[in-house]
Structures are given as C-alpha cells and as structure tokens.
C-alpha positions in Angstrom: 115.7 181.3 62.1 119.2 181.7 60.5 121.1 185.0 61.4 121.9 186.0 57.7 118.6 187.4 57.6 118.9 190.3 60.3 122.8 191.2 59.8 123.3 194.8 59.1 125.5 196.9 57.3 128.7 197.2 59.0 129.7 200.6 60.9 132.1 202.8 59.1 135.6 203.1 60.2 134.7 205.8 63.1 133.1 203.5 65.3 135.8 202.4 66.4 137.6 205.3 67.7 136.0 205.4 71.7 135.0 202.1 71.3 135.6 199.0 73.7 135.3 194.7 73.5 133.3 193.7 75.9 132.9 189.7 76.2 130.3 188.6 78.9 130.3 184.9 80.3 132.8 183.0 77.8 134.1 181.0 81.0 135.8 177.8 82.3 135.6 176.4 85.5 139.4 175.8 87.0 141.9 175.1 84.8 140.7 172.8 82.2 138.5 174.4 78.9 136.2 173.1 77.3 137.5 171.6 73.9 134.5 168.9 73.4 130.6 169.2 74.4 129.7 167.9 77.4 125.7 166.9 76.8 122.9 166.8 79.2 120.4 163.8 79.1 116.5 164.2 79.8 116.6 163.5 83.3 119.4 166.4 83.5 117.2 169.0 82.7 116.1 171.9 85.0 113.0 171.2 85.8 112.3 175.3 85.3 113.7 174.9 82.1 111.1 171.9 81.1 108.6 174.2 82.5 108.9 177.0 80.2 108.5 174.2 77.6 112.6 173.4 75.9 113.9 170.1 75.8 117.1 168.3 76.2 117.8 168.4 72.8 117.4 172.1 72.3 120.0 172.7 75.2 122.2 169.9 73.5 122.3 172.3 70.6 123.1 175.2 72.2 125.8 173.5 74.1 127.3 172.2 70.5 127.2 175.6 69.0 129.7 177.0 71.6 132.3 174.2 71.4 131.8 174.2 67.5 131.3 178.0 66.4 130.6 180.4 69.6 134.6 180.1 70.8 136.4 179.5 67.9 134.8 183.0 66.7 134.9 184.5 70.0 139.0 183.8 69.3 138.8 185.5 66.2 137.0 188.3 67.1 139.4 189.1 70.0 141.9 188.7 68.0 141.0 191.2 65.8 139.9 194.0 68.3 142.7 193.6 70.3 144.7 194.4 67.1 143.0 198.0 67.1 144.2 198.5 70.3 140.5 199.3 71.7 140.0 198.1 75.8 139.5 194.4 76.1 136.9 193.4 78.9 136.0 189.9 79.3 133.4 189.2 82.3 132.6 186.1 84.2 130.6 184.8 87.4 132.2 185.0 90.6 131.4 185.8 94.1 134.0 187.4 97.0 132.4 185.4 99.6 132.1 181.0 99.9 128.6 181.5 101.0 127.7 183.6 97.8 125.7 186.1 99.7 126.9 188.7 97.0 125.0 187.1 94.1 122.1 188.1 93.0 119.4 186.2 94.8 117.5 186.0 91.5 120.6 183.6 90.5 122.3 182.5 93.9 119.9 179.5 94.1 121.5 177.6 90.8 124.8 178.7 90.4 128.1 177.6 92.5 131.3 180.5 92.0 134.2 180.2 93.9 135.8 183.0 95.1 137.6 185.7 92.7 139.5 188.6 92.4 138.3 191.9 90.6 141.3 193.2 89.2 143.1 194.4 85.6 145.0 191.2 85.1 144.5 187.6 84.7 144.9 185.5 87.9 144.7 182.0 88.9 143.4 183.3 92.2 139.5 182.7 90.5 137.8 179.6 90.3 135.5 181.1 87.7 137.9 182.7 84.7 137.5 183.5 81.0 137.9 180.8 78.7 141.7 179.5 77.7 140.7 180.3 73.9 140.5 183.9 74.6 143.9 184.1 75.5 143.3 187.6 77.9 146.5 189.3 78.4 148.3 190.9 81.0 146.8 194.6 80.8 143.3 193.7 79.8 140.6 193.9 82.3 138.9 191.3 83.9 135.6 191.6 85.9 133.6 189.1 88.2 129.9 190.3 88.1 127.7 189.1 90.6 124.3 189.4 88.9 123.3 188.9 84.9 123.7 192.2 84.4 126.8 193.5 83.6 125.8 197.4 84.6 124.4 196.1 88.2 126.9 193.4 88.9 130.2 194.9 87.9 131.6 198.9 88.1 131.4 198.5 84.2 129.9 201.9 83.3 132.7 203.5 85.8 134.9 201.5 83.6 134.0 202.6 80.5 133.2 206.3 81.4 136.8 206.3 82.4 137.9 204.6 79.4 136.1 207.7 77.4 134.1 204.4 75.8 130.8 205.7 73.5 130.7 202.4 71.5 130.6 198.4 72.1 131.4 195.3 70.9 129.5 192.7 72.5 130.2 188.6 72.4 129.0 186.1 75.1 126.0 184.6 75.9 123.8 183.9 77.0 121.4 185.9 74.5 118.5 186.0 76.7 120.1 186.2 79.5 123.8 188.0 80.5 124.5 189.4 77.4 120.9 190.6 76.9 120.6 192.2 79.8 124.0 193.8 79.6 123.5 194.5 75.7 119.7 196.5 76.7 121.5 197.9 80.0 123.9 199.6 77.6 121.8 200.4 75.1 119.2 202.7 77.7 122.8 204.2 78.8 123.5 205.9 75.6 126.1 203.4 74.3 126.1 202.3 70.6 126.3 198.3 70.7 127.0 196.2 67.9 126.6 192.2 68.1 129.0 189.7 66.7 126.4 187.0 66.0 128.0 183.7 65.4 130.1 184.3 68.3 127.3 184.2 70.9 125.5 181.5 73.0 121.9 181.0 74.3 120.8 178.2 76.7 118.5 176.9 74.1 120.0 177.4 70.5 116.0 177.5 68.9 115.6 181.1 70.3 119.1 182.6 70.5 118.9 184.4 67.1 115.2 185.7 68.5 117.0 187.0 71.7 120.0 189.0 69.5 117.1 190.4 68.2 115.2 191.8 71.5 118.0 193.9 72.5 118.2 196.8 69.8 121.4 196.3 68.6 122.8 198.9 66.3 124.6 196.8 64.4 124.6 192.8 64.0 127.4 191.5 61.8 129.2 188.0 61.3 132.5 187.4 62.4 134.3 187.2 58.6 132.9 190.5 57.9 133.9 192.0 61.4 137.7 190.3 60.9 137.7 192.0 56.9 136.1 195.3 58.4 138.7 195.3 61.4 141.9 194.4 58.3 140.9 197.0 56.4 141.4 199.9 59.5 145.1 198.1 60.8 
C-alpha cells in the first residue's frame, strides 16, 4: 500500500490560524537517540504480536522506517510549524510513580517508564523524553501521558481549549495505536486533524498506511508538500 494514493489536497492557508503541532510518542530512552535501527530477531518477538499473525521481519521494517524517514521528517515538519508560531506539543510515556500504578493497566504489563515531570519545558528530570531530533525548545509544552490515548492520559484537551486550538497537526506513531487513538479521540471532539504521513510509525510497517487510514483524517499530506504549503504562509 503506498501513501501517494490516499494524500489529500492540502488545507488552505486558514487552517492554520487556531491550529496546534501535536507529536505523540517520537521518544528516546535517557540521553542517547536513536541514530541507527536497532532490530529484533525471531525469538524477540512478543509472543502477542506472533499471535495476531506479524513477523519479525515486518516489525524490522517498521523499526527502519523511523530511523530512515519517520524522524528525519518528523525534524522537518517541526521545523516548519514551529516557524508559524502555532503551540508545539510533543507527548511521551511516563509514569509519576516507580511502581507505574498510573499507567494504564491495558499497557502497564509491557512497558517500563521512569519517572517524569509534566511541565512546559524540557527537563532532564524524565527518563522517557522526546527525541533529540526534535530539538523541543524552552516554551514548548511537553506532556507524559499515561495511557495510548492522548485525551485520557494527558490534560491535552484542557490544553488545547486554553490554547483557543480548533485544528491539529498530528505526527507520531504508533498508527494503530497512540496516534490513532489520539488522532480518533480528537476527531469525536470536534477538532479538524490533518496527518503528516511519512512522518509517522506503526509497529508493523505492512499495516501502518491502513491504520492512517482508520482514523478519519481530514487531511493526509506528505511532508515536502506540508514544508512548501507552510513557505508559502511565512
């Protein structure tokens, strides 16, 4: 399934006015990002995941596509909104507590988080952070969420009802799964969303163009198009 077949037109200048970034689950672990794939072998696989019938190589994929396009155009893309001047909001796992009893216990069981801070900055205080190549600034809002949904996990909507917000732009991943749920979350809220395609991620790169698709996005563009789109405005 290649993307070029379901990209829209692009919104009109307009949408932008009220509208906010909003990256979910671009993340690094500590202090070192990920530059190079790190792959999985057979025997690595969850055996959940081999139960709902993907292989290692599928998930070998996926994790190639985010070293290789997913954050070098999640870069540019931030890049270009933060140009605009629109809120930047970049979301990542975390828990307050060691014993993660503030996780969702849908996800508790097969994740590990240190403990964070919920604040608008960047600090080194979290164990879980946004990736290095996203370069969040001082200013820009960072959330911890505690379940895959953005809307139950974080204050979010507070966020963006303060923030007068009526439109997003949405990068992450995973497309079935954080994203989605945040992306369809958003959507039943009222919010018009529009997906950056090459600059998501799925755990198995065979269905993350089907999963973009699930969510009702109003608009699904490329990342070129967005950066022209976005030059054009400046």
């Amino acid at each position: 399934m290649q993307l070029k077949a379901y990209l829209t037109t692009l919104p009109d200048a307009s949408f932008f006015h009220d509208c906010a970034f909003v990256c979910v689950d671009l993340q690094q672990n500590g202090d070192v990002a990920e530059t190079e794939p790190h792959y999985i072998t057979e025997t690595q696989m969850p055996t959940h995941w081999k139960q709902m019938g993907f292989g290692f190589e599928d998930v070998n994929d996926a994790i190639r596509y985010v070293v290789t396009y997913c954050l070098p155009n999640a870069a540019r893309v931030t890049a270009a909104c933060r140009r605009l001047g629109m809120p930047m909001i970049f979301i990542h796992w975390g828990s307050r507590y060691q014993d993660l009893m503030d996780i969702d216990p849908e996800s508790r069981g097969e994740l590990y988080f240190g403990p964070c801070n919920e604040r608008n900055a960047y600090t080194p205080n979290s164990h879980v952070r946004p990736a290095a190549a996203l370069n969040v600034q001082t200013g820009e809002y960072v959330l911890a969420k505690t379940a895959q949904d953005a809307f139950i996990g974080t204050p979010l909507h507070f966020m963006l009802r303060n923030l007068g917000v009526k439109n997003l732009i949405l990068i992450g991943g995973h497309t079935g799964a954080c994203l989605g749920k945040t992306s369809k979350t958003a959507k039943s809220l009222g919010y018009k969303t529009l997906c950056v395609g090459d600059a998501t991620n799925n755990a198995f790169e065979s269905n993350r163009i089907a999963k973009i698709l699930e969510c009702g996005y109003d608009y699904i563009v490329e990342t070129m198009a967005l950066e022209s789109l976005i030059a054009g405005i400046v």
